[in-house]
C-alpha positions in Angstrom: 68.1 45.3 62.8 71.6 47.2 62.0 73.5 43.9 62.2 77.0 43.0 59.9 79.2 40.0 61.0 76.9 38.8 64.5 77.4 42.2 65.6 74.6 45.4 65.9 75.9 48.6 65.2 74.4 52.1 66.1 75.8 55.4 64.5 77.0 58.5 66.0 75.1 61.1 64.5 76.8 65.2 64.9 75.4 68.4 63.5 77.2 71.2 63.1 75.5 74.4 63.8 78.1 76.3 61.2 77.1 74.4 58.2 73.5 72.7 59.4 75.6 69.5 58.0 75.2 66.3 60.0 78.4 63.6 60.1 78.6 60.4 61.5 81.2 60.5 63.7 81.5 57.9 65.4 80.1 53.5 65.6 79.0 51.9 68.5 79.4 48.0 67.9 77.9 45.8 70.3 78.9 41.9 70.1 78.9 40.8 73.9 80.8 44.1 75.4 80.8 47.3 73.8 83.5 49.3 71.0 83.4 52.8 69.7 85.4 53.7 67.4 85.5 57.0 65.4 83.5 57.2 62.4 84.6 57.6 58.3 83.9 61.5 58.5 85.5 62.0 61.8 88.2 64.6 59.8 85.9 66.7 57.7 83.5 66.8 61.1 86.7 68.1 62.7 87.1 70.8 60.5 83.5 72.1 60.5 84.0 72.3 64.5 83.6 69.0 66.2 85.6 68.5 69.3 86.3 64.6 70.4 85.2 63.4 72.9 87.0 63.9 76.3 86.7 60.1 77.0 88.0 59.0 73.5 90.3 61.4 72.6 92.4 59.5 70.1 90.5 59.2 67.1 92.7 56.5 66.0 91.9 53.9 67.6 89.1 51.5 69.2 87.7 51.9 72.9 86.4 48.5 74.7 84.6 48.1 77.6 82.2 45.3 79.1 79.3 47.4 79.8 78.0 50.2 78.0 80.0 53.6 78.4 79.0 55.8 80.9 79.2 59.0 78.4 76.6 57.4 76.7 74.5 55.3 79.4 74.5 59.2 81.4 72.2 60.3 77.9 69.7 57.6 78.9 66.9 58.2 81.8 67.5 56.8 84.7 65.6 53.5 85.5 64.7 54.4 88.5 62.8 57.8 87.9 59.2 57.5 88.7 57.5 57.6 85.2 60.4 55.1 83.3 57.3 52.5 82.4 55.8 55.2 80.4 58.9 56.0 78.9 59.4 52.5 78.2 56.1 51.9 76.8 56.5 55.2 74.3 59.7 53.2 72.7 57.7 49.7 72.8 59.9 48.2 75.3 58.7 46.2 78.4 61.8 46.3 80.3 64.7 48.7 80.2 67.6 47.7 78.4 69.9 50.7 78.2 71.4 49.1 74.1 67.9 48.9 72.9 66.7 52.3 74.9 69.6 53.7 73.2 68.9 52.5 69.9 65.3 53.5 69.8 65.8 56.9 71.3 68.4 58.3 69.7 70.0 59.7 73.7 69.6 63.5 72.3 70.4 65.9 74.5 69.5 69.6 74.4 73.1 70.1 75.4 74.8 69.0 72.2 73.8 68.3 68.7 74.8 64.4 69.2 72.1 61.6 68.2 72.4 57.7 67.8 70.6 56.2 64.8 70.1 52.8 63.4 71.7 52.7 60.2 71.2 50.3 57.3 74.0 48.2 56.7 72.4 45.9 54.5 69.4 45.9 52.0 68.7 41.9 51.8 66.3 42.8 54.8 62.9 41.3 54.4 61.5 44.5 56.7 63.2 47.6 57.2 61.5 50.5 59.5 62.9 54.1 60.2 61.9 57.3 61.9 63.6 60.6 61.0 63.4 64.1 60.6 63.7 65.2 56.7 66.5 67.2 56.0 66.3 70.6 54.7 62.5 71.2 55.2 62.3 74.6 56.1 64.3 75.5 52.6 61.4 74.4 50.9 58.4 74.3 52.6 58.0 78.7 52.0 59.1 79.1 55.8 59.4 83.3 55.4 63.1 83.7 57.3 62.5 82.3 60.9 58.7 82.0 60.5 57.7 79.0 59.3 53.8 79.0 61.0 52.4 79.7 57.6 54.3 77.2 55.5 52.9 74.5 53.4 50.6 72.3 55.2 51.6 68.6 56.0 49.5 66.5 58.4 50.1 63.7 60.3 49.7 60.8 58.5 50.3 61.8 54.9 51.8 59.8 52.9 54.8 61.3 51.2 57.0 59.8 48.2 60.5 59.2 47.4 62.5 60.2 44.4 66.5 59.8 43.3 67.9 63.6 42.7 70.2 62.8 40.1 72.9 65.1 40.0 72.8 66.3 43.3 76.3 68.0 44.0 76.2 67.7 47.8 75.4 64.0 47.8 75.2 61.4 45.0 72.6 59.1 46.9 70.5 62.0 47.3 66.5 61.1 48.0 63.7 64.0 47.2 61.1 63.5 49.6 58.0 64.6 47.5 54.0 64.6 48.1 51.1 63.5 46.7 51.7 66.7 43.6 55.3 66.0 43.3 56.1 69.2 45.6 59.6 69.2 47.4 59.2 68.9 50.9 62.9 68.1 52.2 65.4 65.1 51.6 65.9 62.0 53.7 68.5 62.2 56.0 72.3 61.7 54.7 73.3 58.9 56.9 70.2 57.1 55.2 70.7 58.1 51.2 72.8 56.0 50.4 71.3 53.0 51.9 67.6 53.9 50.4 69.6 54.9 46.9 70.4 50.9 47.0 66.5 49.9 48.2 65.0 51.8 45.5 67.4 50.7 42.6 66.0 47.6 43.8 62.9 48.1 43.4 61.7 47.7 46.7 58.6 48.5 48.1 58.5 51.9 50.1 56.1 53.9 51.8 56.4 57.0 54.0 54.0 58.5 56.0 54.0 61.9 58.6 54.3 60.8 61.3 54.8 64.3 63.6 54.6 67.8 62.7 55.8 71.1 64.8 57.1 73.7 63.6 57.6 76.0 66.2 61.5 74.8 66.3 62.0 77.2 62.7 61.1 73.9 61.0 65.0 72.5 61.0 63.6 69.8 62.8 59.8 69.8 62.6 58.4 67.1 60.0 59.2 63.8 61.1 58.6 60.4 58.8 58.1 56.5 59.3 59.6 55.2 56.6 59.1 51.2 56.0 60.4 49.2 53.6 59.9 45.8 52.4 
C-alpha cells in the first residue's frame, strides 16, 4: 500500500513520445477527499512537451475536491457497462471502487500517454508487489528496427533477476533487469529505481517473474513483470 502520513498516494505517470522518457507529473493523495498536485518533474516534463492539464492549469498549487475528479473518474469504465464484474474480477476486486479501480488499473487511455502507478514510498514494508512493463526492452532484446517478432525469447513465467547499474548516467538508482545467463533484458521502470535501489541495499528478498509477453506493439511495451518483495 503507497501510504506516507495516513494518507495513499498514487502517481501520475507521462511519456513523452520525443524522448521515450517517462515523468511523474503529477500525485494523487487520497485522505477522506481527494488532492492533486503537480509532481517534482513537472518542469523538465514541460519542456520535453507536456501540456497541463486543462482542469489544473496552475501547476503551483494544490486542487481539492470531495470525490474523485472527473478527469480522472472519466479514465475508469463505467459501472454500469454490462461486463464490469469481469472487469472487476480481472483487478481482484468484488465491488467497484473507482480509488482502488484506479490504482490497480493504471486508467490508460489510448488517447494519451498518461498512467497512474502505485509507487513505493517506503521500504519498511513487510510485502511489496508490482506489475510493470520493463523499460527499454526493445534496445536490447535484438528487435531488428521495428521488427521485434524474432527477438530473444522470454516466456511467461520466467523468472528474471535484478542487478544495480552502477554508473548509469541517465539514472543513479538504475536496476538491470537480467535472466537466468545474466543477459540484459530491459531496466525497471524509473519511477520504481530508486525505491528497489533502497530494497536491494537492504538486502531484501526479490523475485521477478514474466508475467505477459507481446510484442507486436515494437516491444516498447511488450514484456511485463510481477515483481514481489519481501
Amino acid at each position: 500500500m503507497s501510504a506516507k502520513d495516513g494518507k495513499d498516494y498514487l502517481y501520475l505517470i507521462w511519456k513523452s513520445e520525443r524522448s521515450r522518457k517517462q515523468y511523474i507529473v503529477g500525485q494523487l493523495i487520497k485522505n477522506g477527499g481527494y488532492k492533486f498536485q503537480y509532481g517534482e518533474e513537472i518542469e523538465e516534463a514541460v519542456d520535453d512537451g507536456f501540456s497541463l492539464l486543462l482542469c489544473f492549469p496552475d501547476k503551483n498549487i494544490s486542487y481539492e475536491d470531495n470525490k474523485l475528479f472527473p478527469i480522472f473518474a472519466s479514465r475508469l469504465p463505467d459501472r454500469k457497462r454490462k461486463n464490469i464484474k469481469d472487469i472487476l474480477k480481472k483487478y481482484g476486486m468484488q465491488e467497484y471502487d473507482e480509488y482502488t479501480l484506479l490504482k490497480r488499473s493504471g486508467a490508460r487511455l489510448p488517447i494519451d500517454n498518461l498512467e497512474f502507478i502505485d509507487p513505493i514510498l517506503s521500504t519498511e514494508e513487510d510485502h511489496i508487489s508490482r506489475s510493470f512493463f520493463m523499460a527499454g526492452t526493445r534496445h536490447y532484446i535484438g528487435c531488428q528496427g521495428e521488427d521485434c517478432s524474432n527477438a530473444i525469447t522470454v516466456t511467461r513465467g520466467d523468472e528474471v533477476f535484478l542487478q544495480k547499474d552502477i554508473g548509469n548516467k541517465f539514472d543513479v538508482y538504475a536496476i538491470k533487469i537480467v535472466d537466468l545467463e545474466g543477459t540484459l533484458l530491459g531496466y525497471i521502470p524509473r519511477y520504481y529505481s530508486k525505491g528497489v535501489s533502497e530494497l536491494l541495499d537492504q538486502g531484501k528478498n526479490v523475485q521477478c517473474h514474466i508475467s505477459n509477453v507481446d510484442k507486436s506493439s515494437n516491444c516498447n511495451e511488450c514484456v511485463k513483470i510481477i515483481m514481489k518483495i519481501g
